[in-house]
VMD Tcl script that draws the C-alpha trace (Angstrom):
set ca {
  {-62.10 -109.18 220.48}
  {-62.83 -107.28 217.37}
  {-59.25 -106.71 215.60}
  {-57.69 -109.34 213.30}
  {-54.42 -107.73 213.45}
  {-54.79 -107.34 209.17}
  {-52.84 -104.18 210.42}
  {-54.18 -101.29 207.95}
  {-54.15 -98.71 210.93}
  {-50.43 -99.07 212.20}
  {-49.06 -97.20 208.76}
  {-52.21 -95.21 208.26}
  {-51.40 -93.69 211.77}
  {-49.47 -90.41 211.13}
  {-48.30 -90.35 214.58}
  {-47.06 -94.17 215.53}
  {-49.49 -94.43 218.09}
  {-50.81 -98.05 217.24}
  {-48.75 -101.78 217.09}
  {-49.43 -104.98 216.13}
  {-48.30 -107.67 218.83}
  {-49.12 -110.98 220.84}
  {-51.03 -110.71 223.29}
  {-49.81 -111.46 226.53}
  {-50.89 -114.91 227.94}
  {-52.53 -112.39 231.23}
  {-55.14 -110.31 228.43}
  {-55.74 -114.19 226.60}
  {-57.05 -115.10 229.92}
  {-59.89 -112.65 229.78}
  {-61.02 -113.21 226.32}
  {-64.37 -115.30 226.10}
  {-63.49 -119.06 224.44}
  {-64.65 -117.84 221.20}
  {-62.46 -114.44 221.40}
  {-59.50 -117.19 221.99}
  {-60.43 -119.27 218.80}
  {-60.52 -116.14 216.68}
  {-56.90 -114.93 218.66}
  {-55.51 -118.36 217.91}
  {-56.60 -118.16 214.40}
  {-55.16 -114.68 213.45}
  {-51.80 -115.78 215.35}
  {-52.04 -114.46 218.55}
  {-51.62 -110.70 217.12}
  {-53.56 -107.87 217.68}
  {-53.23 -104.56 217.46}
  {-52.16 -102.30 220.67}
  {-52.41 -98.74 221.62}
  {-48.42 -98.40 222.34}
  {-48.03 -94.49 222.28}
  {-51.48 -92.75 223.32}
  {-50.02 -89.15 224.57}
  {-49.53 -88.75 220.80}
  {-52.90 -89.82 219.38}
  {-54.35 -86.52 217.86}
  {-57.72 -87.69 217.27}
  {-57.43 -87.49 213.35}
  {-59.94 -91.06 212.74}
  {-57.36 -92.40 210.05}
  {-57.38 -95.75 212.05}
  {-60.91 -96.09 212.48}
  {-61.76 -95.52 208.48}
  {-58.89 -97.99 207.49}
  {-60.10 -100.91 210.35}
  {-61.95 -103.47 208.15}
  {-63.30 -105.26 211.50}
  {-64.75 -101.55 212.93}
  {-62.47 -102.87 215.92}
  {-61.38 -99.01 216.48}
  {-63.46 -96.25 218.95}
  {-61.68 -93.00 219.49}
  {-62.65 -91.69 223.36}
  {-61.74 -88.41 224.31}
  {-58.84 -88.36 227.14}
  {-59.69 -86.57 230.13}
  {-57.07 -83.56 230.30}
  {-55.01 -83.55 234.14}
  {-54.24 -80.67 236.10}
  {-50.97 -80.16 237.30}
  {-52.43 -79.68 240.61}
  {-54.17 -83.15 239.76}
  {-50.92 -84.82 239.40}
  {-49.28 -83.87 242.29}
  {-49.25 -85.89 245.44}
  {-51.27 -84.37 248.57}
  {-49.68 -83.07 251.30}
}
mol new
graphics top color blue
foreach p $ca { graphics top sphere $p radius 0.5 }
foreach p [lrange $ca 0 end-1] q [lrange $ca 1 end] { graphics top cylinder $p $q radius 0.2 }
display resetview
């Protein structure tokens, strides 16, 4: 756990692809103890990929994060024929 939910990303996003929210008591569980600490210290918040169909790539999050917390990965495209069911 990287992000400190100081939230510079979630207006800097043209596209209203990022939140800041608590995280759900199921993700806490995963976090290491120290992860925990820092979540408990920064109120529980972090920030969320809510909308990722409409990230376009641009990097304005990842300059603006002071804690380096973002990494853009490139979305593997489907097929329609991917996304049907089989027969």
């Amino acid at each position: 756990m990287r992000c400190e939910a100081k939230g510079p990303c979630v207006p800097m996003c043209p596209y209203n692809v990022l939140q800041i929210r608590t995280v759900p008591r199921e993700e806490k569980a995963k976090f290491s103890l120290m992860g925990r600490v820092k979540l408990y210290v920064h109120s529980g918040k972090q920030a969320f990929v809510a909308n990722p169909d409409a990230c376009r790539g641009c990097g304005l999050c990842v300059q603006v994060c002071p804690e380096k917390a973002i990494k853009l990965q490139r979305a593997v495209q489907r097929t329609i024929e991917q996304s049907l069911p089989a027969d």
